[in-house]
C-alpha positions as CSV (number, residue, x, y, z in Angstrom):
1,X,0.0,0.0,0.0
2,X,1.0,3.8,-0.4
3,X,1.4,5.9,2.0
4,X,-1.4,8.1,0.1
5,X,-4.0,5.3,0.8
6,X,-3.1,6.2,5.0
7,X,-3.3,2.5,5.2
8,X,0.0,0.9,6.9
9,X,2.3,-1.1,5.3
10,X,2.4,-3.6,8.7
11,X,-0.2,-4.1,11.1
12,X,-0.4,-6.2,14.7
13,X,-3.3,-6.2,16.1
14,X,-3.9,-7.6,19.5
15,X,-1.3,-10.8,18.7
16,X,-0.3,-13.7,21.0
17,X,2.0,-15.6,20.2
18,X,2.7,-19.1,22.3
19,X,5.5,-22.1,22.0
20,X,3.9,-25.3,23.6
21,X,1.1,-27.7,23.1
22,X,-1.4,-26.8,25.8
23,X,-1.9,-23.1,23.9
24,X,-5.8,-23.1,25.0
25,X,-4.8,-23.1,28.9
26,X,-2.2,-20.7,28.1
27,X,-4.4,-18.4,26.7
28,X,-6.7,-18.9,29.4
29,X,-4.1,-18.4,32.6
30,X,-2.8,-15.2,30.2
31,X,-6.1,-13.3,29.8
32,X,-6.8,-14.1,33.6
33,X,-3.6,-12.1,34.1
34,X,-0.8,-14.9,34.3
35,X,2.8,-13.8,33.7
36,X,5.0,-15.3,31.6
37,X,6.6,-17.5,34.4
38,X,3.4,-18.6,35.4
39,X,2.3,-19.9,32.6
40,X,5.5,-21.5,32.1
41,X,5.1,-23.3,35.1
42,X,1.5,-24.3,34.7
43,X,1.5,-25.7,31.2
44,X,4.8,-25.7,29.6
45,X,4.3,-23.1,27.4
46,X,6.7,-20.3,26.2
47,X,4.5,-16.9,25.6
48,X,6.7,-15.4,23.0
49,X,4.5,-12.5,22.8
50,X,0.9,-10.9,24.4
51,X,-0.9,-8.6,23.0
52,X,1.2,-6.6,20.6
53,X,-0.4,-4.0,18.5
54,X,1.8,-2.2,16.3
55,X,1.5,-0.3,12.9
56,X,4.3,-0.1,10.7
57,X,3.8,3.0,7.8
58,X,4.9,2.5,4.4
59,X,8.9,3.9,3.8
60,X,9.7,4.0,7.4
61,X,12.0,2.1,10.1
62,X,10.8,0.7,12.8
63,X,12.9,-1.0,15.0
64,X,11.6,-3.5,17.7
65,X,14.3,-3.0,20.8
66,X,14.6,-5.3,24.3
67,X,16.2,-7.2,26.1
68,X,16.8,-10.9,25.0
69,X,14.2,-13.0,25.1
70,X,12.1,-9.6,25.2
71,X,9.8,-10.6,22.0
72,X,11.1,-8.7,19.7
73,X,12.3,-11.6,17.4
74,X,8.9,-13.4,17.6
75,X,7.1,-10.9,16.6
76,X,9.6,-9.9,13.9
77,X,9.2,-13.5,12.0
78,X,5.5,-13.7,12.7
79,X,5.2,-11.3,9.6
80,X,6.0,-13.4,6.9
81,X,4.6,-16.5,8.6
82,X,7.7,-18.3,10.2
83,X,6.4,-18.1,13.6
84,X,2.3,-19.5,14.1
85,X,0.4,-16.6,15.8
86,X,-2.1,-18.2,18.6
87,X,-4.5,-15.5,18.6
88,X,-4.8,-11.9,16.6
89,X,-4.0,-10.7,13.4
90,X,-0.7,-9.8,11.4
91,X,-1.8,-7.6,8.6
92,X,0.6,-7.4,5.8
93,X,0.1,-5.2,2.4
94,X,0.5,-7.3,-0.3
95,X,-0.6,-6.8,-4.2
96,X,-2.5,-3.7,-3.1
97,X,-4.8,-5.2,0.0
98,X,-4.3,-6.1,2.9
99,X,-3.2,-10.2,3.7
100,X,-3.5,-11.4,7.2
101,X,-0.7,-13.4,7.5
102,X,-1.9,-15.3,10.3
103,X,-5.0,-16.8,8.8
104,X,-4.4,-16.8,4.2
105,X,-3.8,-19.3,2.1
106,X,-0.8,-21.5,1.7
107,X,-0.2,-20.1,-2.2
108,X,-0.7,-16.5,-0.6
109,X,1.4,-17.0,1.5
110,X,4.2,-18.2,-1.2
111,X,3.3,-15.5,-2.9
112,X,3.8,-12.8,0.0
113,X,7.3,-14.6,0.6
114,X,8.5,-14.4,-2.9
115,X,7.3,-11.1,-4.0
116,X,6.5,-8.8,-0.5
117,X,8.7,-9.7,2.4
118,X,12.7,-10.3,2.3
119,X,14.4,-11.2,5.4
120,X,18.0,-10.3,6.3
121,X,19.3,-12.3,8.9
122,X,22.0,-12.0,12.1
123,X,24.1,-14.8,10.5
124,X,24.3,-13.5,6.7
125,X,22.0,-16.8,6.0
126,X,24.7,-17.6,2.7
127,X,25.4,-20.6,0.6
128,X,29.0,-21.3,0.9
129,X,28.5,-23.6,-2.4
130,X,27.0,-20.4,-4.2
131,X,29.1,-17.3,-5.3
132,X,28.2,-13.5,-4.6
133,X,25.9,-13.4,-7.7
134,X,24.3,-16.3,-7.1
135,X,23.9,-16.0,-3.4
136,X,22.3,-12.2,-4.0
137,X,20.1,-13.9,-6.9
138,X,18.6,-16.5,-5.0
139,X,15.1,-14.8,-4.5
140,X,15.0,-13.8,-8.2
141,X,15.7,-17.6,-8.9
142,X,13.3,-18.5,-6.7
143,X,10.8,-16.2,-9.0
144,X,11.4,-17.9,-12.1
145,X,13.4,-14.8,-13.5
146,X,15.3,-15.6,-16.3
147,X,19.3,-15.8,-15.8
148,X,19.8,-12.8,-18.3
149,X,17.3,-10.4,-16.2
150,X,19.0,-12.1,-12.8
151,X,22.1,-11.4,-13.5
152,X,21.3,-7.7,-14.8
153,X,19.3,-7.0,-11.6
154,X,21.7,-8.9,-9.0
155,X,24.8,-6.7,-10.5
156,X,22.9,-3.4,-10.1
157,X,22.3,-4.4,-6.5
158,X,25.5,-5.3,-6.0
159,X,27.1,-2.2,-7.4
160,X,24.7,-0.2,-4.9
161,X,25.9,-2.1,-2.2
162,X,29.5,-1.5,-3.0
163,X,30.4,-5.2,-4.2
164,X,30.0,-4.8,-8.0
165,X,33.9,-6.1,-8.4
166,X,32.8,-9.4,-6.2
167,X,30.4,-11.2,-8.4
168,X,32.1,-14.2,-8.9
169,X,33.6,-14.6,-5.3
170,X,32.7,-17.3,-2.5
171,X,31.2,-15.9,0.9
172,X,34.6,-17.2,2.6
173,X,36.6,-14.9,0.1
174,X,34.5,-11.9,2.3
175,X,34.6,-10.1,5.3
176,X,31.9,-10.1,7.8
177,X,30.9,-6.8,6.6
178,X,31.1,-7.4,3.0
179,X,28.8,-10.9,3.8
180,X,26.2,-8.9,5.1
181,X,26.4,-6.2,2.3
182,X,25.5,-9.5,0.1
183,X,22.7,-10.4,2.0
184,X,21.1,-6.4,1.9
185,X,22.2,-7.2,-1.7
186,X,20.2,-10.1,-2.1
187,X,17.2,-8.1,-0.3
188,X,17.1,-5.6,-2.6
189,X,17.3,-7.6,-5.9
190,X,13.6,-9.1,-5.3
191,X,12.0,-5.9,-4.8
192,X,10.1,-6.4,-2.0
193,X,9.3,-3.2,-0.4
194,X,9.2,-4.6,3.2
195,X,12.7,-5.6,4.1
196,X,12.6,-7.9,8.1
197,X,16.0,-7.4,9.0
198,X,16.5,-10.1,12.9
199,X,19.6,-8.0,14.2
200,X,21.7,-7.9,11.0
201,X,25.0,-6.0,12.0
202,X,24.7,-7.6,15.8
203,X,27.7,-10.1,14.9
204,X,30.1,-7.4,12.9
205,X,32.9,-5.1,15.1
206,X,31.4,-1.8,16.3
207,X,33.5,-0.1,12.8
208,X,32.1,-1.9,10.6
209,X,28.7,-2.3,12.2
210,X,28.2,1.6,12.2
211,X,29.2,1.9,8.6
212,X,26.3,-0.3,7.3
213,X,23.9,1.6,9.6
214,X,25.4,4.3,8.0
215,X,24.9,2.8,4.1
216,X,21.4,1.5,5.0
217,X,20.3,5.1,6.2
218,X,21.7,6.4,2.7
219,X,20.2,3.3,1.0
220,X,16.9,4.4,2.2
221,X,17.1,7.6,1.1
222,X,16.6,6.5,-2.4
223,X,14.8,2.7,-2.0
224,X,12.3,3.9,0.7
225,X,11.9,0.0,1.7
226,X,9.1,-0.2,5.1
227,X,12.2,-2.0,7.0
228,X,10.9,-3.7,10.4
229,X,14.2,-4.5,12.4
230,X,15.1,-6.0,15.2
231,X,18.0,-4.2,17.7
232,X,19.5,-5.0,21.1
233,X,21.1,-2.2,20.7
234,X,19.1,1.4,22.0
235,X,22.0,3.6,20.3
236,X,21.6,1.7,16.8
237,X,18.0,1.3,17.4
238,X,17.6,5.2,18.1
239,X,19.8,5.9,15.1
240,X,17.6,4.1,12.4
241,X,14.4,4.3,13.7
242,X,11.6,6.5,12.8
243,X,10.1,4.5,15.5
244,X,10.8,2.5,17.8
245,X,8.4,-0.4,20.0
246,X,10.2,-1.6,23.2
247,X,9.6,-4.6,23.9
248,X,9.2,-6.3,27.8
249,X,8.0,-10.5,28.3
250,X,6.7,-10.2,25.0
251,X,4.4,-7.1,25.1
252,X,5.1,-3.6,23.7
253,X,5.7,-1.5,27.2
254,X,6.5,2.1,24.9
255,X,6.3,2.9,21.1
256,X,7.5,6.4,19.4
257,X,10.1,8.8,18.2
258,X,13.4,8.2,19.8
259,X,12.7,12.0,21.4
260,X,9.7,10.8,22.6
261,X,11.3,7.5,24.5
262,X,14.4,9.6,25.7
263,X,12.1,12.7,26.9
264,X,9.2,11.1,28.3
265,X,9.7,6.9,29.0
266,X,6.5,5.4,30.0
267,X,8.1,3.0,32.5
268,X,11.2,2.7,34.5
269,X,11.7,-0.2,32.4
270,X,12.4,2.2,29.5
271,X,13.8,4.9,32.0
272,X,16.7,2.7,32.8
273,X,16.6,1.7,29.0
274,X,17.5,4.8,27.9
275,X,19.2,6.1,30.7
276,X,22.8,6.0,29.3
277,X,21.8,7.1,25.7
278,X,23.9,10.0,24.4
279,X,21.1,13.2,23.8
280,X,23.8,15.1,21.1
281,X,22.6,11.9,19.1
282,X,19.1,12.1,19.3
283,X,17.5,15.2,20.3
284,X,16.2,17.2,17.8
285,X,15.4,20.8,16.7
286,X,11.4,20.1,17.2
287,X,12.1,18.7,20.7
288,X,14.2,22.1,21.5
289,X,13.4,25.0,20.1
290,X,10.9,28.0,21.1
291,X,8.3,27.9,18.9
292,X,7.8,30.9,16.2
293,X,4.0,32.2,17.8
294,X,6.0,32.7,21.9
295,X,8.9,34.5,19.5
296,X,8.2,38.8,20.3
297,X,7.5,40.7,17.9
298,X,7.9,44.4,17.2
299,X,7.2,46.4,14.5
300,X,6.4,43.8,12.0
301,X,9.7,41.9,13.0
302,X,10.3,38.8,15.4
303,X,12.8,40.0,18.3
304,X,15.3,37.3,18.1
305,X,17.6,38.0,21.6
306,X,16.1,39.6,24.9
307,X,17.9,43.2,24.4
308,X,16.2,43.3,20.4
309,X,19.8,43.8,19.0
310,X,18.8,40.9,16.3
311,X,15.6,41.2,14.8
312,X,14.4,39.5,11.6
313,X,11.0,39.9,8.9
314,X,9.3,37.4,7.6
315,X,7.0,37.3,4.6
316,X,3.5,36.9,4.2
317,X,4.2,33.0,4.6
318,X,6.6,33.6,7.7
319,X,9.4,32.7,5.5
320,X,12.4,34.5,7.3
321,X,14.0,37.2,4.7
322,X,15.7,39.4,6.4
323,X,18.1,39.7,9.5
324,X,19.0,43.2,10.7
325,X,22.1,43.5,13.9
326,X,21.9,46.7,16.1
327,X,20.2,48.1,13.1
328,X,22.5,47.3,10.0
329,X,22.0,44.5,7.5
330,X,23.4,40.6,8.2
331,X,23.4,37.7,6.8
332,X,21.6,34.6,6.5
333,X,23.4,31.2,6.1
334,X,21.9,28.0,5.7
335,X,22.8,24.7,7.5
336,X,22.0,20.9,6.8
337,X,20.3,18.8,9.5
338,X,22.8,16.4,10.2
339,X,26.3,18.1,10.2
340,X,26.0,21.6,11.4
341,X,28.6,22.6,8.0
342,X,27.7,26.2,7.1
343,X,28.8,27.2,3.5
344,X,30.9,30.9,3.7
345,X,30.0,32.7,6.6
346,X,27.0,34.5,8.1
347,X,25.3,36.0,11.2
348,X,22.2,34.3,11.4
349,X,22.1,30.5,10.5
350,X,19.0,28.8,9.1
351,X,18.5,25.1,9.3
352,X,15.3,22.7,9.1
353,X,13.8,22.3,12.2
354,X,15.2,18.6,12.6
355,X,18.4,19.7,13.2
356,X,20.2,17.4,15.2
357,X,21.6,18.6,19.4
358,X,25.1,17.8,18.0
359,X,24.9,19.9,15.3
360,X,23.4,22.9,16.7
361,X,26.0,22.9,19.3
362,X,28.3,23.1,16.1
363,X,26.6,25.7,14.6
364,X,26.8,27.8,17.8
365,X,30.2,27.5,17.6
366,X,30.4,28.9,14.1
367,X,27.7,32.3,15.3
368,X,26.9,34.1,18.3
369,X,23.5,34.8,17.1
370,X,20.2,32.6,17.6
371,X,19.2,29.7,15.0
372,X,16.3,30.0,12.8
373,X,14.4,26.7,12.3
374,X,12.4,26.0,9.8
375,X,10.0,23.6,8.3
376,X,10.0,21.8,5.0
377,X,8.7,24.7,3.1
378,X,10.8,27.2,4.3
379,X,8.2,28.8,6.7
380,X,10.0,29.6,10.6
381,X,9.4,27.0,13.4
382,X,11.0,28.1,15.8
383,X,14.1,29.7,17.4
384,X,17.4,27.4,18.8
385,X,19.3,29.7,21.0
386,X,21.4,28.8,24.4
387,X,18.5,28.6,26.5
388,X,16.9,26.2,24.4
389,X,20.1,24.2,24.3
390,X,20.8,23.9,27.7
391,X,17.1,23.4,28.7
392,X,16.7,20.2,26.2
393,X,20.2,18.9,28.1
394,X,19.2,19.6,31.3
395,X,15.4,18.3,30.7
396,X,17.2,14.8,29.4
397,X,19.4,15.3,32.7
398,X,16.8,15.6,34.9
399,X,14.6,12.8,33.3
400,X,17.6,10.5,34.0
C-alpha cells in the first residue's frame, strides 16, 4: 500500500503468540492475568508475545528493541509466517490489500514470501556452495526470472551495495561486513518493499557495524523500503528508527520517536533503558526549540535575543527574509540537518527544524546569534538559541 492510501504497510493487532502444546490453557491463565513464568510453570508453554499491537507505515523504520528474550524476534518473524500466531492478526500489504498473515492461504502466503517480504538475517544466511551473484540472486531464482534479467538486476544491486567487483567470489573470500552487504544485496534484488532485518549488524565489530547503519540510512534515502528491524542495541536502534516499540515478556511496554522515549519513558523499564543514551545523538530541533507564535514581535519583525539587538521579517508565509544587527543589514546562512557545516560565513544560521543537538552545538560554535528553524517549506518554526540548548540537556538530565 501507499502511504497516500493512510493505510499501513504492517499491522499487529492484538497478537499472541505461544510455543507449547497446551496453547488453549495458556491463553486462558494469560487473559486471567498470568505472567510469563506462570504460565510456564502451569502448562509448559513459552509466551513469546501478548498482545502486541503495532503499525508499521509504508517507507519507514521501525525498529523493535529489548532485552533478549524480550519478544522482539517473535514478533519480527510472525510477519512473513515463520512463527504461528495463537490468537490476533498480522496484517501485511500485499498486491494492493491487505493479507492477514496469520490466517491466508498456503499459495498466498508463497506469494507474500516471494514477491512482499525479504528477510536479512544476524548470521548473513549464505550458501557457501554459491558465489556472490548467485547468493544475492537466489530470491530472483526463486521467482522464475530468467538468468539474463537475474544477473542484470543482482549486479545493479551489487554495485549499490558497493560489491559490484565481487560477483564471482565465495562468501569465505568476504569479510563479515562485505557478507552482510550480500545479504542487503540479495534483499534488494527481489524488490520487496518490506525488508525484516533479525539483528543484522549484531555479529560485525562496532566499525564496521556503524558503517552499514550508515549505508542502509543512505540506501533508504533513495529505496524507501518499510524496514521492520530487530536491535539490542538502543543507540543503533535510536539511530535508524523513525520509530521504535520496546519490547518487555513479550508485550510492547513504549512505542515512538526516539525524542519521545528519551524525553518522556513510559516505565522505569524504558527509563533505565535509555538512561545511558547520548542526547547530542538524538534530540532534535522540534524537541528544543521556542516555537515561532512565543517569539516577540515588534514592529512587524520577530525580536530574536532579549535586548532586540537581532531582529528578523518574515513574509506573508513567515518565510524569514531578512536579518537586521543593532540596526544594520546581516546575513543569512543556511545549515543541513545532520552536520551543522555552514557554507561561507554569516550571522544568522538557518537550518530545518530537525536539526540534530550535536549539530546545533556546532553551529553555535560557528555564530553568536540565535538559529532559525524552519520547516519543510521554508516557513520559521521556531528559534534554537542557548536557552533552548541547555534546557533540552538539562530536561534529558533531569529525566535520567
Amino acid at each position: 500500500m501507499s502511504a497516500a492510501s493512510g493505510l499501513p504497510a504492517i499491522e499487529f493487532r492484538q497478537v499472541d503468540i505461544l510455543f507449547g502444546r497446551d496453547q488453549t490453557g495458556a491463553l486462558r491463565l494469560l487473559d486471567n492475568g498470568a505472567d510469563r513464568a506462570r504460565i510456564l510453570d502451569e502448562t509448559d508453554v513459552v509466551l513469546g508475545a501478548a498482545g502486541v499491537s503495532l503499525r508499521v507505515e509504508p517507507g519507514e523504520i521501525c525498529v523493535l528493541m529489548g532485552l533478549s528474550g524480550s519478544g522482539k524476534s517473535t514478533i519480527l518473524r510472525a510477519v512473513n509466517g515463520l512463527n504461528e500466531v495463537a490468537r490476533g492478526e498480522v496484517l501485511v500489504s500485499h498486491e494492493g490489500r491487505p493479507v492477514d498473515v496469520a490466517h491466508c492461504d498456503a499459495r498466498t502466503l508463497r506469494a507474500l514470501r516471494t514477491h512482499t517480504v525479504s528477510m536479512v538475517f544476524q548470521q548473513f544466511g549464505l550458501l557457501p556452495w554459491r558465489t556472490v551473484r548467485e547468493n544475492a540472486g537466489l530470491g530472483l531464482e526463486l521467482q522464475g526470472v530468467s538468468p539474463a534479467e537475474r544477473r542484470r538486476v543482482v549486479d545493479e544491486k551489487l554495485a549499490m551495495v558497493g560489491l559490484g567487483a565481487w560477483g564471482d567470489k565465495y562468501a569465505h573470500e568476504l569479510s563479515g561486513g562485505m557478507q552482510q552487504r550480500v545479504g542487503l544485496a540479495r534483499a534488494f534484488a527481489t524488490d520487496a518493499p518490506i525488508l525484516l532485518m533479525d539483528e543484522p549488524f549484531s555479529a560485525l565489530d562496532p566499525l564496521i557495524r556503524t558503517k552499514l547503519q550508515d549505508e542502509l540510512l543512505d540506501l533508504q534515502k533513495t529505496l524507501r523500503k518499510t524496514i521492520l528491524f530487530v536491535s539490542h542495541d538502543l543507540d543503533e536502534a535510536m539511530k535508524l528508527g523513525n520509530r521504535i516499540a520496546i519490547m518487555q515478556d513479550g508485550r510492547i511496554v513504549q512505542a515512538g520517536s526516539a525524542e519521545d522515549i528519551l524525553l518522556s519513558p513510559a516505565t522505569p523499564y524504558v527509563a533505565e533503558f535509555v538512561r545511558h543514551v547520548n542526547p547530542l545523538n538524538v534530540l532534535r530541533g522540534a524537541a528544543l526549540m521556542r516555537p515561532a507564535h512565543a517569539i516577540r514581535r515588534e514592529g512587524g519583525e520577530l525580536l530574536l535575543d532579549d535586548a532586540g539587538r537581532v531582529r528578523l521579517a518574515v513574509d506573508e508565509s513567515d518565510r524569514p527574509t531578512a536579518v537586521r544587527i543593532d540596526g544594520g543589514a546581516a546575513r543569512l546562512g543556511r545549515a543541513g540537518a545532520e552536520d551543522g557545516a555552514i557554507a561561507g560565513t554569516c550571522d544568522v544560521v538557518v537550518a530545518p527544524v530537525d536539526l540534530r543537538l550535536r549539530a546545533a552545538i556546532a553551529l553555535k560554535r560557528q555564530t553568536n546569534h540565535p538559529i532559525l528553524l524552519v520547516d519543510d517549506l521554508g516557513r520559521l518554526a521556531g528559534l534554537c538559541d542557548d536557552d533552548e540548548i541547555y534546557r533540552g540537556l538539562l530536561q534529558r538530565a533531569g529525566g535520567a
